[in-house]
C-alpha positions in Angstrom: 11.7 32.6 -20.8 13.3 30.5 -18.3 13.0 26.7 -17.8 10.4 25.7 -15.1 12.7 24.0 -12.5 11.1 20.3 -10.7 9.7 20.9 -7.5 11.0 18.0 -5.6 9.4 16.9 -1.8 12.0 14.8 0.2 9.0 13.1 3.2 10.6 13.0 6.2 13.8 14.7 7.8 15.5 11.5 9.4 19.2 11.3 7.7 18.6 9.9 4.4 15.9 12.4 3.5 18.3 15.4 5.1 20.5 14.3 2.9 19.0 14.4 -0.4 17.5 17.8 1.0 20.7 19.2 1.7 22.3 18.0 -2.0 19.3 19.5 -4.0 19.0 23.0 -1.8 23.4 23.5 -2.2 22.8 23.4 -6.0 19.5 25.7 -5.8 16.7 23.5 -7.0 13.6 24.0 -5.6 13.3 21.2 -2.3 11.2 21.1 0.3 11.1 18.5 3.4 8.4 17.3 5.3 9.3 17.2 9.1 7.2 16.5 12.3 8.1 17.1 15.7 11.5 18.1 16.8 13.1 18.0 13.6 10.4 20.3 12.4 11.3 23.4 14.8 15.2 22.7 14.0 14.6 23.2 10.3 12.8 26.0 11.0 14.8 28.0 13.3 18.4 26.9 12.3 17.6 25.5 8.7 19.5 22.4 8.0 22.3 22.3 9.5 25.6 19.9 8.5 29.0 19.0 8.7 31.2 19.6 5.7 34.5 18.7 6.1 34.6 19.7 10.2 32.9 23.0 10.2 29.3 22.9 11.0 26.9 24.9 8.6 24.0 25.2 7.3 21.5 25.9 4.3 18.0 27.2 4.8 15.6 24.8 3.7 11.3 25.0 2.6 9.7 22.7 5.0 6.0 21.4 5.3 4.1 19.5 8.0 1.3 18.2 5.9 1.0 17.2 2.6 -2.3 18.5 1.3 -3.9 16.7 -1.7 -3.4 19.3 -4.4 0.2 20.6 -3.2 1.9 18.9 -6.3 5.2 17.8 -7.1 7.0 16.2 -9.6 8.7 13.9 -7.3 8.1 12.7 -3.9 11.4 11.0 -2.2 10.6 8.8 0.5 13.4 8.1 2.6 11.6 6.0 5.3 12.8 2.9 6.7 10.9 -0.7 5.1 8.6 -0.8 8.1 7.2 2.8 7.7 6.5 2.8 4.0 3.2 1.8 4.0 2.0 4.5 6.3 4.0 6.8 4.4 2.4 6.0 1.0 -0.9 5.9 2.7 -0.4 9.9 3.6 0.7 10.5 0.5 -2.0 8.2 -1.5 -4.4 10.9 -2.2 -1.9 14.0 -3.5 -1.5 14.4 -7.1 2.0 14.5 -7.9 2.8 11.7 -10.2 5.8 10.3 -9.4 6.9 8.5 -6.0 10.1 7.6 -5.1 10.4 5.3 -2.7 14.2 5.3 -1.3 14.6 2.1 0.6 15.9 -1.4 0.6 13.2 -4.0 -0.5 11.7 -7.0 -2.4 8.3 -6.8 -3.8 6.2 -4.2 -4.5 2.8 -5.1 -4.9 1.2 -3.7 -2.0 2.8 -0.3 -2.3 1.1 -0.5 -5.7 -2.3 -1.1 -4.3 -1.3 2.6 -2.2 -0.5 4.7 -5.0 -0.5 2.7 -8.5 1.8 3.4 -11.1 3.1 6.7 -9.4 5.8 4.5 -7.8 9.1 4.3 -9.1 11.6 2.2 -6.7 14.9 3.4 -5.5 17.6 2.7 -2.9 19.6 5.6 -1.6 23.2 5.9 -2.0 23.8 7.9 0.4 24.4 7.6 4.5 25.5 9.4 7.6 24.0 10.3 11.1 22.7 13.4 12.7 24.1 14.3 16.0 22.7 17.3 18.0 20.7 18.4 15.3 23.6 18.4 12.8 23.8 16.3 9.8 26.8 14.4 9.5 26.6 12.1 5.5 28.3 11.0 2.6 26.8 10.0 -0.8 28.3 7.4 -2.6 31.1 7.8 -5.3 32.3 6.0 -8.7 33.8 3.4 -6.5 30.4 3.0 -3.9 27.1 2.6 -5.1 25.5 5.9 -6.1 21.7 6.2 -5.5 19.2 3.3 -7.3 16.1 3.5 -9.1 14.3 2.6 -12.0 10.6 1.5 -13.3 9.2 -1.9 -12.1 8.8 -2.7 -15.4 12.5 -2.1 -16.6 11.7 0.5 -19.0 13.9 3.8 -18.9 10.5 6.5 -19.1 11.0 10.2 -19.7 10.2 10.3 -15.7 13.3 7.9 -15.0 15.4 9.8 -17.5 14.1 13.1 -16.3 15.0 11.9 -12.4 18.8 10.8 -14.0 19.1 14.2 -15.2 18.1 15.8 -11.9 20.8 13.7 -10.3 23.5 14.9 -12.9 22.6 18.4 -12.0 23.6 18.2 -8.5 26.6 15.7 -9.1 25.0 12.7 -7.0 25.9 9.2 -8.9 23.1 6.7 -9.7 22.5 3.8 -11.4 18.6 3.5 -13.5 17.6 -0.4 -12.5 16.0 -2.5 -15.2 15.0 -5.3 -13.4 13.3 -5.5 -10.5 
C-alpha cells in the first residue's frame, strides 16, 4: 500500500503561483491551480508553459475555476499580491482544507485571522520571474538567495510546518521555517 501523496492548490496563476505549480507538477505531486480568465484557457489548452534554459516547454497542469467548500486540500498557496489577500482568503474562508499558506510579503496578521482562523500559516515566496506571451519565465532562490519562508505565527515548528518542509525537500526548492513573526 502506497503513501497517500498531499494534494496541494496553488490560488491563482500570476507568476509566483505558476511557479510553485510548475516545481510541484515536474516532480509529480499532485498540484492543481486556480486560474480565471485568460490564464485559465492557456492552462487549459497549452498546459503551463516555461522557459528552461532557452527552450520553451511545458508540463500539463490540473486547473480549477472555483473552489467549492468541500474540495479539500492539505495546503492552499496563495501567491497573491498584499492588496488581494483579503479577497482571496474571503473565497477561500468557507472550504475545509486546514492549512493556508499565504505567500506574500507582510506585517500583521490579525485580520487574515479573522478570515480563516488558525488555518493560516505565513510564508514569503522565494521564488520570481515573469510571464511573457503566455510563457513562464522564473527562478527560485538558491543556498546563496533566500529560499521560500514560512512558519507558524506562534513560532512553533507543528507536524503541518514540518510536513510543508518535507514537501519542499521533495521537489528541491530551499526554505527557511520562521519562528518569529
Amino acid at each position: 500500500m502506497g503513501i497517500r501523496q498531499n494534494r496541494l492548490l496553488i490560488f491563482g496563476a500570476g507568476v509566483i503561483g505558476s511557479v510553485y505549480a510548475l516545481r510541484f507538477a515536474q516532480y509529480g505531486l499532485d498540484v492543481t491551480v486556480l486560474a480565471r480568465g485568460k490564464r485559465l484557457d492557456e492552462l487549459k489548452k497549452n498546459g503551463l508553459r516555461y522557459n528552461d534554459n532557452g527552450t520553451i516547454k511545458q508540463i500539463p497542469i490540473k486547473t480549477i475555476d472555483k473552489l467549492e467548500d468541500d474540495d479539500v486540500y492539505d495546503y492552499i498557496f496563495v501567491p497573491v499580491r498584499y492588496d488581494q489577500v483579503e479577497s482571496a482568503l474571503t473565497v477561500i474562508k468557507n472550504n475545509q482544507s486546514k492549512t493556508i499558506v499565504t505567500l506574500t510579503n507582510t506585517m500583521g496578521y490579525d485580520h487574515w485571522l479573522e478570515i480563516v482562523g488558525d488555518r493560516l500559516l505565513p510564508g514569503f515566496p522565494g521564488a520570481g520571474g515573469d510571464i511573457k506571451e503566455d510563457v513562464l519565465y522564473a527562478q527560485f532562490g538558491s543556498e546563496k538567495h533566500q529560499g521560500t519562508i514560512f512558519g507558524e505565527i506562534n513560532g512553533l515548528v507543528t507536524e503541518r510546518v514540518k510536513d510543508l518542509a518535507k514537501i519542499f525537500e521533495t521537489v528541491d526548492l530551499q526554505y527557511e521555517i520562521q519562528k518569529t513573526f
